[in-house]
C-alpha positions as CSV (number, residue, x, y, z in Angstrom):
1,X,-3.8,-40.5,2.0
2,X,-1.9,-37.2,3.4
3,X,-3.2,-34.0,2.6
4,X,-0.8,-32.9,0.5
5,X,-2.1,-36.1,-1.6
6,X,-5.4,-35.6,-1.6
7,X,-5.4,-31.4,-1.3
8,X,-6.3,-29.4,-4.6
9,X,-7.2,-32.4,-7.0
10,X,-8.2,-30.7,-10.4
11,X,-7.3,-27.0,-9.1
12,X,-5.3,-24.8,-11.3
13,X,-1.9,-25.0,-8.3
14,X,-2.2,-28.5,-8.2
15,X,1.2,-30.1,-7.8
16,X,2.3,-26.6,-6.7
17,X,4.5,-27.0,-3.3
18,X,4.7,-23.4,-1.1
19,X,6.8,-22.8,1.8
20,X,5.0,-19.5,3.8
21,X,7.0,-17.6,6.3
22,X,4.0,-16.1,6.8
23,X,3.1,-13.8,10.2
24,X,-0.5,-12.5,10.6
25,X,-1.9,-11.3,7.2
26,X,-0.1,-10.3,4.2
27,X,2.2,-13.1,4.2
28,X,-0.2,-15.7,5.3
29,X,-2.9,-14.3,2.7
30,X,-1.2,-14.5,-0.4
31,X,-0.6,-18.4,0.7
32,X,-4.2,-19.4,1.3
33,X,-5.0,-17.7,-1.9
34,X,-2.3,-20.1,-3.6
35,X,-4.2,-22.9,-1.0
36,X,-7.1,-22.7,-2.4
37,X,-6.6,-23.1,-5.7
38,X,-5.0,-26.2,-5.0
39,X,-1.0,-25.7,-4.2
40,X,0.6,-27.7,-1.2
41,X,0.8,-24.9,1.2
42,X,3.5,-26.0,3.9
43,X,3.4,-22.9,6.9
44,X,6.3,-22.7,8.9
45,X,6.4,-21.4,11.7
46,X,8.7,-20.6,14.9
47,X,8.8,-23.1,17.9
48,X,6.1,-20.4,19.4
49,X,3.7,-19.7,16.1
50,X,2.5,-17.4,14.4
51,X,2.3,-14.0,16.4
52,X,-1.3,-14.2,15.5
53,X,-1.7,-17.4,17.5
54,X,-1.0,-15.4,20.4
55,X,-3.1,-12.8,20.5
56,X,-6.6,-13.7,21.7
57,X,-9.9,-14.3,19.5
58,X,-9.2,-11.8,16.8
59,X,-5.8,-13.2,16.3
60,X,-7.4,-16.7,16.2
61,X,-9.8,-15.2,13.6
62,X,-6.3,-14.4,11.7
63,X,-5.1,-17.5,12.0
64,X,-8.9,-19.2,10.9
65,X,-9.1,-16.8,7.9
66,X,-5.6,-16.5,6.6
67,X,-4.5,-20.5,6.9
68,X,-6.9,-23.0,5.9
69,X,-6.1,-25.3,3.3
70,X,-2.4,-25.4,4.9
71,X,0.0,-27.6,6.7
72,X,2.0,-26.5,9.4
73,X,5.9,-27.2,11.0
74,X,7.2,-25.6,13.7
75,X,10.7,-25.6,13.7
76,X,13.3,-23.2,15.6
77,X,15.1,-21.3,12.0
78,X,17.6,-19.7,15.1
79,X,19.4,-22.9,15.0
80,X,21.4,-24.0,12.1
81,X,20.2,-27.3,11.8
82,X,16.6,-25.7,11.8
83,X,17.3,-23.8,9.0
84,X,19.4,-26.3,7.2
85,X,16.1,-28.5,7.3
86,X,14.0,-25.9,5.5
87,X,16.3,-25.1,3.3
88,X,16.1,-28.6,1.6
89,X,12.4,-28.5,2.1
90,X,12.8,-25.0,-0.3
91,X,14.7,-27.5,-2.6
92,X,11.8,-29.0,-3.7
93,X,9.5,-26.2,-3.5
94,X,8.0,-23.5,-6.2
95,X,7.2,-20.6,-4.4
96,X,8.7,-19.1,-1.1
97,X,6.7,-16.9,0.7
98,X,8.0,-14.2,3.8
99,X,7.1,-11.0,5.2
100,X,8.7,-11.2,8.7
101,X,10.5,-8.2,10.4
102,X,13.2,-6.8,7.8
103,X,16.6,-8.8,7.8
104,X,14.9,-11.8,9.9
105,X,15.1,-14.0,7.2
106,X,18.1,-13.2,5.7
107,X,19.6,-14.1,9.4
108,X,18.2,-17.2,9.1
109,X,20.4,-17.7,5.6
110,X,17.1,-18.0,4.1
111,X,16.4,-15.0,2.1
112,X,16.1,-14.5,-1.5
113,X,19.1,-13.9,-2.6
114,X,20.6,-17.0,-0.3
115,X,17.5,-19.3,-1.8
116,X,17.5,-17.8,-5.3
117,X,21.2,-18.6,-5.5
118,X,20.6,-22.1,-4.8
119,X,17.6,-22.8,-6.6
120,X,16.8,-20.4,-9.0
121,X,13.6,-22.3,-10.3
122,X,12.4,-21.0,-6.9
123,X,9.9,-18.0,-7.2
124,X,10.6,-15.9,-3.9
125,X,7.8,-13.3,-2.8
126,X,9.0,-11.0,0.3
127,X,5.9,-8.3,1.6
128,X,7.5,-5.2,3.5
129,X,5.8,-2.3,5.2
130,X,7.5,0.5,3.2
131,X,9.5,-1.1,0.7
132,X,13.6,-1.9,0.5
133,X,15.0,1.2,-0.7
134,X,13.9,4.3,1.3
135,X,15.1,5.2,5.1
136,X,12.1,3.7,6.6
137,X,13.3,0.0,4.8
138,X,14.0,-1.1,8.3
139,X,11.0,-0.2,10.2
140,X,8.1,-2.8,11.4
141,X,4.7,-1.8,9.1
142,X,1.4,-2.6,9.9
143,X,-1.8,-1.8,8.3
144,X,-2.4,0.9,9.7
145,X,0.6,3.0,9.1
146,X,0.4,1.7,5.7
147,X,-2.8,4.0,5.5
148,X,-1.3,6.9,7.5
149,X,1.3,7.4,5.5
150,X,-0.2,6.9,1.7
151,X,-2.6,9.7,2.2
152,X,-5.4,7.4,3.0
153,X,-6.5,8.1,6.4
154,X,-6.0,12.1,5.4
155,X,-9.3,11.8,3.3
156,X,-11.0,9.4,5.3
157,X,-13.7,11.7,8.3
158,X,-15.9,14.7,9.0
159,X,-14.1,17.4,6.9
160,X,-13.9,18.7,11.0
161,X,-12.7,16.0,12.4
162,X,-9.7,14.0,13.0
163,X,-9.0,11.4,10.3
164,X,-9.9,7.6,10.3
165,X,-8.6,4.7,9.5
166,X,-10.7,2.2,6.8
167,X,-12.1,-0.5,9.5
168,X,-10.9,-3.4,8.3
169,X,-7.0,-4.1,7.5
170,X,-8.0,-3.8,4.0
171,X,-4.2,-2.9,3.2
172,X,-2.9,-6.3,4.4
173,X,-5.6,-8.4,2.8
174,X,-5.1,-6.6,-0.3
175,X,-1.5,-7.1,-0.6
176,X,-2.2,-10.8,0.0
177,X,-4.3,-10.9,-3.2
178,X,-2.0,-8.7,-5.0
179,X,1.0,-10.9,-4.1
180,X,-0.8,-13.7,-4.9
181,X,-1.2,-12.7,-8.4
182,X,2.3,-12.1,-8.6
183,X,3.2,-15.2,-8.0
184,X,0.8,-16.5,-10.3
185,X,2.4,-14.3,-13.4
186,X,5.8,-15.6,-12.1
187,X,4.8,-19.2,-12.4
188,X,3.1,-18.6,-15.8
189,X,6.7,-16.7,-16.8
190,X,8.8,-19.4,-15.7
191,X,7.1,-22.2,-17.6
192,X,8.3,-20.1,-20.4
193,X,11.6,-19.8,-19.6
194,X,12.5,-22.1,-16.5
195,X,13.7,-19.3,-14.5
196,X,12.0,-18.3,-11.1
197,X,11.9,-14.4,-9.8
198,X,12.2,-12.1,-6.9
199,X,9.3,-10.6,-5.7
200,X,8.8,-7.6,-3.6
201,X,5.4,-6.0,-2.2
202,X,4.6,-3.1,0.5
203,X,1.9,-2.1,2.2
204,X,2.8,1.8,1.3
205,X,2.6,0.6,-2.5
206,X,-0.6,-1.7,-1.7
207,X,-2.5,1.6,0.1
208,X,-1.2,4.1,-2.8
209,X,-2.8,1.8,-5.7
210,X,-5.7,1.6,-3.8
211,X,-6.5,5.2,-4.4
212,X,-5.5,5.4,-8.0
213,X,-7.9,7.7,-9.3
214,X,-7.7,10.0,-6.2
215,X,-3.7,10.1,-6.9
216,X,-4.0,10.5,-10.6
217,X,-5.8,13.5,-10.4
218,X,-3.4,14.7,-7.7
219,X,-0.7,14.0,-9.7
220,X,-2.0,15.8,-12.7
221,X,-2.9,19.4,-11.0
222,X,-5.3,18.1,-9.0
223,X,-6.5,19.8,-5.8
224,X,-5.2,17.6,-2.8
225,X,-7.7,15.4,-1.6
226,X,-9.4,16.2,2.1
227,X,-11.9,14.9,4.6
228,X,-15.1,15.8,3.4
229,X,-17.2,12.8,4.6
230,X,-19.6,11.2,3.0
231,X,-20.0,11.6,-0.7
232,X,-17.1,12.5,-3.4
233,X,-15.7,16.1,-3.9
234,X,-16.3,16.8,-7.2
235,X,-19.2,15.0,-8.1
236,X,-23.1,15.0,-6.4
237,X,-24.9,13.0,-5.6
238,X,-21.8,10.2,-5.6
239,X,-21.5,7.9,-2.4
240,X,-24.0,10.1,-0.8
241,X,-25.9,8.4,2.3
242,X,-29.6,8.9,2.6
243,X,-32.0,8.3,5.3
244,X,-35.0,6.1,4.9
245,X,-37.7,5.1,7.6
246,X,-35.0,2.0,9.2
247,X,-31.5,3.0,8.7
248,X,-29.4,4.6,5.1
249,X,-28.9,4.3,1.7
250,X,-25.6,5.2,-0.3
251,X,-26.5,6.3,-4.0
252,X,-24.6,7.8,-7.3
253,X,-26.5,9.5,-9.9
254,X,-23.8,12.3,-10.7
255,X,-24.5,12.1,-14.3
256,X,-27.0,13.9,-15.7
257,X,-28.8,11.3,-17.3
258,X,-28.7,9.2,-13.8
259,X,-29.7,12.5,-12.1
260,X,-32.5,12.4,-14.3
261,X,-33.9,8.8,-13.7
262,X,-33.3,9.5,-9.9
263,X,-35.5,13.0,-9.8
264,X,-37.9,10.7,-11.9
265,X,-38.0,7.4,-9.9
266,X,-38.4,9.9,-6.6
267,X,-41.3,11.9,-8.0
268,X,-39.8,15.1,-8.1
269,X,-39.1,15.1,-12.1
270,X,-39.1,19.2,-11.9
271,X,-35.7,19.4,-9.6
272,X,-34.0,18.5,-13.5
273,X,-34.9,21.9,-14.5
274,X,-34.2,23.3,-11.3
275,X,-31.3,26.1,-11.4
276,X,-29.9,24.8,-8.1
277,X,-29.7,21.1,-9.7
278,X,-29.1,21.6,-12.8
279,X,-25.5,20.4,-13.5
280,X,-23.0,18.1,-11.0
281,X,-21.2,21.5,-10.5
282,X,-24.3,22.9,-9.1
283,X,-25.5,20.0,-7.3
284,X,-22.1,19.7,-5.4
285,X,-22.1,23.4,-4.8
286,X,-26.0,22.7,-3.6
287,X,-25.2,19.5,-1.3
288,X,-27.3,20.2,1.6
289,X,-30.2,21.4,-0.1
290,X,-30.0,18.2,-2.4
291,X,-29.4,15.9,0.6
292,X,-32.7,17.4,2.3
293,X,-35.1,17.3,-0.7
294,X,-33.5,13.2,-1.1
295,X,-34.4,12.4,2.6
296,X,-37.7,14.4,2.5
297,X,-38.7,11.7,-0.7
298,X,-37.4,8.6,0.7
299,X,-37.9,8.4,4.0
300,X,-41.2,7.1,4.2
301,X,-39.8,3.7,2.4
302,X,-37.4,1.0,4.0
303,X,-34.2,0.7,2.8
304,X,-34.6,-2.2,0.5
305,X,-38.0,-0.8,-0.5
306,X,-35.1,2.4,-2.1
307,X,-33.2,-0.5,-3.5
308,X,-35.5,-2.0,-5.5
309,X,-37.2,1.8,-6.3
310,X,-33.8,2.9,-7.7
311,X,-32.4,-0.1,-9.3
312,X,-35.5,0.0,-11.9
313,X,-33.9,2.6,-12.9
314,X,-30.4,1.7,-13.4
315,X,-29.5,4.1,-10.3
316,X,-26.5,2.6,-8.2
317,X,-27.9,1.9,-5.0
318,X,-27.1,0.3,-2.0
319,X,-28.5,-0.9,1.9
320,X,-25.9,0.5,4.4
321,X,-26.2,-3.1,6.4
322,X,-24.9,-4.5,9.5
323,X,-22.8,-7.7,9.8
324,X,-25.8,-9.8,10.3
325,X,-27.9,-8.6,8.0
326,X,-25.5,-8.4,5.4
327,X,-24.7,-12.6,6.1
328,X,-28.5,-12.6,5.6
329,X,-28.8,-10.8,2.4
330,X,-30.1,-13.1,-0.2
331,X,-26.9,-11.9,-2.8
332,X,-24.7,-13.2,-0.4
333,X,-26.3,-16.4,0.3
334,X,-27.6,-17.1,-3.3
335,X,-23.9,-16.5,-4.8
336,X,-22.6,-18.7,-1.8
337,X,-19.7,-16.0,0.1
338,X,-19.8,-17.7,3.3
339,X,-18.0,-21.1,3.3
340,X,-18.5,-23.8,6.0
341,X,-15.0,-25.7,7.6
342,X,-15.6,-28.9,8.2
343,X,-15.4,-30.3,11.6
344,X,-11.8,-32.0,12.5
345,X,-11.7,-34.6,15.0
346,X,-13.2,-32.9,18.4
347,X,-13.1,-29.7,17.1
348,X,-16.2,-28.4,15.7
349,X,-16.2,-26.5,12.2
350,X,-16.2,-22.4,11.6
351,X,-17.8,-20.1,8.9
352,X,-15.3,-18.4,6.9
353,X,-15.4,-16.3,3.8
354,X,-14.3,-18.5,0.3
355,X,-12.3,-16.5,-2.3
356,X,-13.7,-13.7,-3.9
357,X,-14.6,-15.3,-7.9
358,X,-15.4,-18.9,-8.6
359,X,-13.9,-20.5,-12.1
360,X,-16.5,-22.9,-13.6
361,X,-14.4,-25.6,-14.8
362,X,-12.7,-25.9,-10.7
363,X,-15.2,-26.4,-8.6
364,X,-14.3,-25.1,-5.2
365,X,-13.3,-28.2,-2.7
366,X,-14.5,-28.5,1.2
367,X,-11.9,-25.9,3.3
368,X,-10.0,-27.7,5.7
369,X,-9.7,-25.8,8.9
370,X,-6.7,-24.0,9.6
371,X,-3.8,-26.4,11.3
372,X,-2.5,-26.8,15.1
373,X,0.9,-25.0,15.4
374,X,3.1,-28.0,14.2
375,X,0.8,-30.3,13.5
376,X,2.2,-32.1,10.0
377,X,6.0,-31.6,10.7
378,X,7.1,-35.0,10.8
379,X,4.7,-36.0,7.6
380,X,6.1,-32.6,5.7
381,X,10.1,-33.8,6.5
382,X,9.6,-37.3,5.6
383,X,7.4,-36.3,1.9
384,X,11.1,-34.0,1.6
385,X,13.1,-37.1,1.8
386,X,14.2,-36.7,6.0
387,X,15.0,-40.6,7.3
388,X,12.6,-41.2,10.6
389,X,15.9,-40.8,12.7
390,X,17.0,-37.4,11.4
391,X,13.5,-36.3,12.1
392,X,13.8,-37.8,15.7
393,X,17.0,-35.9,16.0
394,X,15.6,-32.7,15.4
395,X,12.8,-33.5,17.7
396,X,14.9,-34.5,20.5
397,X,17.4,-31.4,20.0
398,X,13.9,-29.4,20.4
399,X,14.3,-27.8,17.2
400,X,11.6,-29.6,15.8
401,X,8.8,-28.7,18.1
402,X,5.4,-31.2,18.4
């Protein structure tokens, strides 16, 4: 049985074919997603690989994360007959999935208006750094000048220092998911009507709607948002961090009725009444004074000792936690976040992280590892209706690479 057989029985994508473009994350991401709940997830990839493939362990931990549940062809799109050949693998696909550098896929003949126009049942997402219409349409965006340039890394430091960025690529994976669900409305839409749709994301649009509230009170006469470390501007104590006798806690209890319950649960009920406490303005005009009385009370008890003190009282709590300890934590083991690759041939299995929610009535399957550059082209052409020779001919032309 080939994968594409036997991949996603009973998910909600199966029977779902997707042909992902996809470089690094954004592209990549919104095709596992789309993997793993079943859809036939063919990557394609240049005669080289993915970029990712090329750039040491954390790029192999891109390629780990961002590709299981896929097959993989590597064929060279810079010849004609290489993209001729995708092109009628596109015929008898559902979704199209690309976020190369801008015009690279339109030189290739295979962009979305060149696909669309062919097969307009074809639902087409594309994932740019700064959109299609401004002047910056045709620069290269990463991550990380996704959050430069949306006001994210302004409000991210020590109200003294310089500004930072968030530490993961949280803009890339996001726009994954967020394409991802695009796709998913456009599949729903075109059962109605039988018509597929363009789709465009950016990494400026994904890092913008990640700070909705912030820019919603901007936009509304709002004071600009700045550094100002931890906790939030306007409200006390909200995402403050707290000592306690073997690391830091981050709490919120801005209301008055949380501030209440936490002055209670920390045995210090008389700081409700007190002048310098008394309301969130005063309490974020009082900060320091506030953070030293908090430390003072709680850090004679571990962290998870505060967890458990605070949580009995409905306070929003949290352990500021390492990598390991937070694989450790009984939430994320009990609710089953870490998912185990299986083994293929002589290479052993890896950890990875499964998707975010689970659906009760499709049960998650066993994650197939990520595939060797190339390794299902000849099985992907013949499933498309390519004869053995014309997939030897492409092979022995090199366009068609092992």
């Amino acid at each position: 049985m080939t994968q594409s057989a036997n991949a996603g029985a009973g998910r909600p994508l199966t029977g779902v074919k997707v042909i992902d473009f996809g470089q690094y994350i954004a592209g990549p991401g919104a095709g596992m997603v789309l993997a793993e709940l079943g859809a036939d997830v063919i990557k394609v990839e240049p005669p080289a690989g993915d970029a990712a493939r090329g750039i040491g362990p954390m790029g192999q931990s891109m390629v780990r994360a961002y590709n299981r549940n896929k097959r993989s062809i590597a064929i060279d799109l810079a010849d004609p007959r290489g993209s001729a050949a995708v092109m009628r693998l596109i015929a008898g696909a559902d979704v199209v999935i690309q976020n190369l550098r801008p015009g690279v896929i339109e030189k290739f003949g295979l962009g979305p208006a060149q696909v669309r126009a062919l097969h307009p049942r074809v639902i087409y997402l594309s994932v740019t750094g700064f959109g299609r219409n401004g002047p910056s349409a045709n620069r290269p965006g990463f991550d990380i000048a996704a959050q430069a340039e949306s006001g994210m890394m302004s409000m991210i430091g020590d109200p003294d220092g310089t500004p930072h960025k968030v530490g993961s690529p949280i803009i890339d994976s996001t726009t994954a998911h967020l394409g991802a669900q695009a796709v998913l409305a456009a599949l729903l839409q075109r059962a109605r009507t039988g018509v597929g749709d363009t789709i465009e994301a950016s990494l400026l649009g994904t890092a913008m709607h990640l700070m909705l509230p912030s820019w919603g009170w901007y936009l509304n006469g709002g004071p600009e948002p700045r550094r100002v470390g931890n906790g939030q501007p306007a409200a006390a104590p909200a995402a403050d961090i707290v000592r306690t006798a073997d690391g830091q806690i981050v709490l919120s209890a801005f209301t008055d009725d949380h501030w209440a319950r936490l002055c209670k649960a920390i045995g210090r009920p008389e700081m409700v009444a007190d002048p310098r406490f008394a309301t969130n303005a005063q309490r974020v005009a009082n900060r320091a004074a506030m953070h030293e009385i908090l430390g003072e009370c709680l850090s004679h008890s571990t962290s998870e000792e505060c967890v458990r003190l605070l949580a009995e009282q409905q306070i929003v709590v949290g352990a500021v936690r390492g990598f390991a300890q937070a694989r450790d934590s009984a939430d994320v083991v009990a609710n089953g976040l870490i998912a185990d690759v299986e083994p293929r041939g002589d290479e052993p299995g890896y950890r990875t992280l499964r998707l975010p929610y689970t659906m009760a009535e499709s049960p998650v399957p066993a994650t197939r590892a990520a595939p060797r550059l190339g390794e299902h082209g000849t099985e992907v052409l013949l499933e498309a209706g390519f004869t053995r020779d014309e997939v030897d001919a492409l092979r022995a032309a090199g366009v068609l690479r092992p």
